[in-house]
N, C-alpha and C positions, 0 to 999 in steps of 0.2 A: 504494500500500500504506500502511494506517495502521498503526502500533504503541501500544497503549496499555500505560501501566505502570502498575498497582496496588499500593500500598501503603495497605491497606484503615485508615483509609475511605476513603482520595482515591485519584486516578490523575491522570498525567497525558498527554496526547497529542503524543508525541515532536516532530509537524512541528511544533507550536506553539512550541516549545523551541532556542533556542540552540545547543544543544549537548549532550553526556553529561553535563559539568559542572552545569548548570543542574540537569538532570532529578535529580543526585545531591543538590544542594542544596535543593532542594524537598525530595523525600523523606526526606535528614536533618533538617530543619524541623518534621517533623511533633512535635509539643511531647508528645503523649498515646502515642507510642509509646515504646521504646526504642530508642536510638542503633542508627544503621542501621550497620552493620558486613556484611561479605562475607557471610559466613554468616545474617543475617537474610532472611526468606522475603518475595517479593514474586511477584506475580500479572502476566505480561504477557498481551496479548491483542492479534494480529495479524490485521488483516483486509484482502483483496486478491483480487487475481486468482487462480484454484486453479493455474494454473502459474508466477506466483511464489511462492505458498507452497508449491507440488511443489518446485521448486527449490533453496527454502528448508529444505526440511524434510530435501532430500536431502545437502544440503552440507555440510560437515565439520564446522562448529560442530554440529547436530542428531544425523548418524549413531551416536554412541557411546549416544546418549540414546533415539532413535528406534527404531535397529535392532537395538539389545543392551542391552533394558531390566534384563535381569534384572542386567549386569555395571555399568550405572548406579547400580541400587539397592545392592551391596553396597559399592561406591568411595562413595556418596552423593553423586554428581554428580545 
């Protein structure tokens, strides 16, 4: 499975990467953005096998997001 993270213009490709630290220091780096804080918008993109990301999409971290969009969008997770 790969994970890419967008913070447009760039991305990067998490196995390439250290760690979350790293990927967060990249991303705060980007000189033309503003400071990357929690609430700034970034773009992942997962690609793999369809039953790791069935897996994935079903497991806890996704469900509140995947299967109860509408109570996502009013919490603004």
């Amino acid at each position: 499975m790969e994970v890419f993270v967008h913070r447009d213009p760039r991305g990067y490709l998490t196995k390439e990467l250290e760690d979350i630290d790293e990927l967060e220091e990249l991303l705060r780096g980007m000189e033309s953005l503003p400071p990357l804080g929690d609430d700034e918008q970034v773009r992942v993109e997962i690609a793999g096998q369809w039953g790791k990301i069935k897996a994935l999409l079903a497991g806890p971290a996704f469900a509140d997001i995947w299967f109860n969009l509408d109570q996502a969008e009013e919490t603004g997770e």
